[in-house]
C-alpha positions as CSV (number, residue, x, y, z in Angstrom):
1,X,92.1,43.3,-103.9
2,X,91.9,46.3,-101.6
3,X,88.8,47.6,-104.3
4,X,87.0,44.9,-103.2
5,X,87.2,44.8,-99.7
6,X,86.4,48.9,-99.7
7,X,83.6,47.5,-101.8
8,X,82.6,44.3,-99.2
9,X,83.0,46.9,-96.5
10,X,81.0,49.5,-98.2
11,X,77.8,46.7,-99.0
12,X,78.3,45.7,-95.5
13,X,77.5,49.2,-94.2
14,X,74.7,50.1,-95.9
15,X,73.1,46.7,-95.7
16,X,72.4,48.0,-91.9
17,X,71.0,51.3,-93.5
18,X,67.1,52.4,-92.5
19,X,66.3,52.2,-96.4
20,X,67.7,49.0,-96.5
21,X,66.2,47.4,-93.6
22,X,62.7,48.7,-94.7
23,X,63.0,47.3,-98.2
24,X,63.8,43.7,-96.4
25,X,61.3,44.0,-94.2
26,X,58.8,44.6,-97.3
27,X,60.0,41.5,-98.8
28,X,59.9,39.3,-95.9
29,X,55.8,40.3,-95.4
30,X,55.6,40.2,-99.5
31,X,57.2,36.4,-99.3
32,X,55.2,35.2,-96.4
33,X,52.1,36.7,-97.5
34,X,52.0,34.9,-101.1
35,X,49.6,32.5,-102.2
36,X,51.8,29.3,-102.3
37,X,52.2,29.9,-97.8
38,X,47.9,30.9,-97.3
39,X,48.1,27.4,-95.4
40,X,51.1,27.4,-93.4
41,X,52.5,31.4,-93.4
42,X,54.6,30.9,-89.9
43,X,55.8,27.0,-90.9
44,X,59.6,26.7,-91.8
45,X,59.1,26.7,-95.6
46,X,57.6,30.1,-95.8
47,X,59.8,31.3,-93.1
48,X,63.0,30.3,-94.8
49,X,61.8,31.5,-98.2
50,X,61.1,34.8,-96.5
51,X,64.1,35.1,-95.2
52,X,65.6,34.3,-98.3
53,X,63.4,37.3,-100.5
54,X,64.5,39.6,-97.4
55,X,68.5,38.8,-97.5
56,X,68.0,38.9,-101.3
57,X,66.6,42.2,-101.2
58,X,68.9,43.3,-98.3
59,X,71.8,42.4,-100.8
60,X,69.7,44.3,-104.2
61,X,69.0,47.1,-102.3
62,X,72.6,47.5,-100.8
63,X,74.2,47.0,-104.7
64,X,71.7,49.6,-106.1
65,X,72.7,52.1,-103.3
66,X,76.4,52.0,-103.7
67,X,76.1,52.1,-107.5
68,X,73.9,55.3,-107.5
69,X,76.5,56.5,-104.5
70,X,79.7,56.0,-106.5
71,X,77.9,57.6,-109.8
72,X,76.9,60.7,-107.7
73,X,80.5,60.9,-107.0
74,X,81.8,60.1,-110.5
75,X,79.2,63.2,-111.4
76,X,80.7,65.3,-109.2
77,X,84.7,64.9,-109.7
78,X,84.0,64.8,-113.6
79,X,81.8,68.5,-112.9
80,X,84.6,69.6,-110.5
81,X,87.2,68.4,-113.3
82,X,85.9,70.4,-116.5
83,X,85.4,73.4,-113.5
84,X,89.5,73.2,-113.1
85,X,90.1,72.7,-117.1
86,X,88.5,76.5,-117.9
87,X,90.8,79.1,-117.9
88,X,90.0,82.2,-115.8
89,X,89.5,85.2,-117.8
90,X,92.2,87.5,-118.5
91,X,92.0,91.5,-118.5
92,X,93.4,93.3,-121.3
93,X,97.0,93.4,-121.2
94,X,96.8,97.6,-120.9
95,X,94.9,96.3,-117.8
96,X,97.7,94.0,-116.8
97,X,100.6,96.5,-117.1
98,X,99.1,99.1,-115.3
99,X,98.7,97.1,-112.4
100,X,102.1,95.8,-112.7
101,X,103.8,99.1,-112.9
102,X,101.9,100.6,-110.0
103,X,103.1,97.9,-107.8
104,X,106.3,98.8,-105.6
105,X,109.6,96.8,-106.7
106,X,111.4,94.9,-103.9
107,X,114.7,95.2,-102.7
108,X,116.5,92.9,-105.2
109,X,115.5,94.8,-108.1
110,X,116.1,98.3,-106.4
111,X,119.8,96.4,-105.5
112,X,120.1,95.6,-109.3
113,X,119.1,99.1,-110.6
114,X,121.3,101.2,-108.2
């Protein structure tokens, strides 16, 4: 339930988008510019189907952005998940003691040595 209203709110926003609102207003002159309104293009038939094709686009438009949104973050966590899964190299444990016996010991070992 909360999914969807994210979702509602999320169609909502970018249905006022610029790429949005151009792709409507391409459908709306596409609509009233076909054949079937050459007689009447301002009466209320071609003006309701044209509003019609632009909500419809507004709403196409809107789903198709969101999809590719959400599968440019699915990319991303999946990339940034297999980046966390590989294990950082490790040096030679020679490497590994050296550093660790050049490094000064703290007071609770001294305490436990003396």
């Amino acid at each position: 339930m909360v999914a969807a209203a994210y979702r509602a709110s999320a169609l909502e926003m970018l249905a006022r988008s610029p790429k949005v609102e151009a792709e409507a207003r391409r459908a709306y002159a596409t609509e009233k510019g076909r054949r079937r309104h050459e007689w009447a293009p301002d009466g209320p038939i071609a003006l309701a189907a044209a509003e019609k094709a632009a909500a419809d686009a507004r709403a196409r438009t809107s789903e198709h952005l969101l999809a590719a949104w959400l599968d440019q973050l699915r990319t991303t966590q999946e990339q940034n998940a297999a980046d966390a899964m590989v294990p950082a190299p490790r040096s030679p444990w020679a490497d590994r003691l050296a550093e660790l016996a050049a490094r000064p010991l703290d007071d609770e070992v001294l305490g436990a040595i003396a």
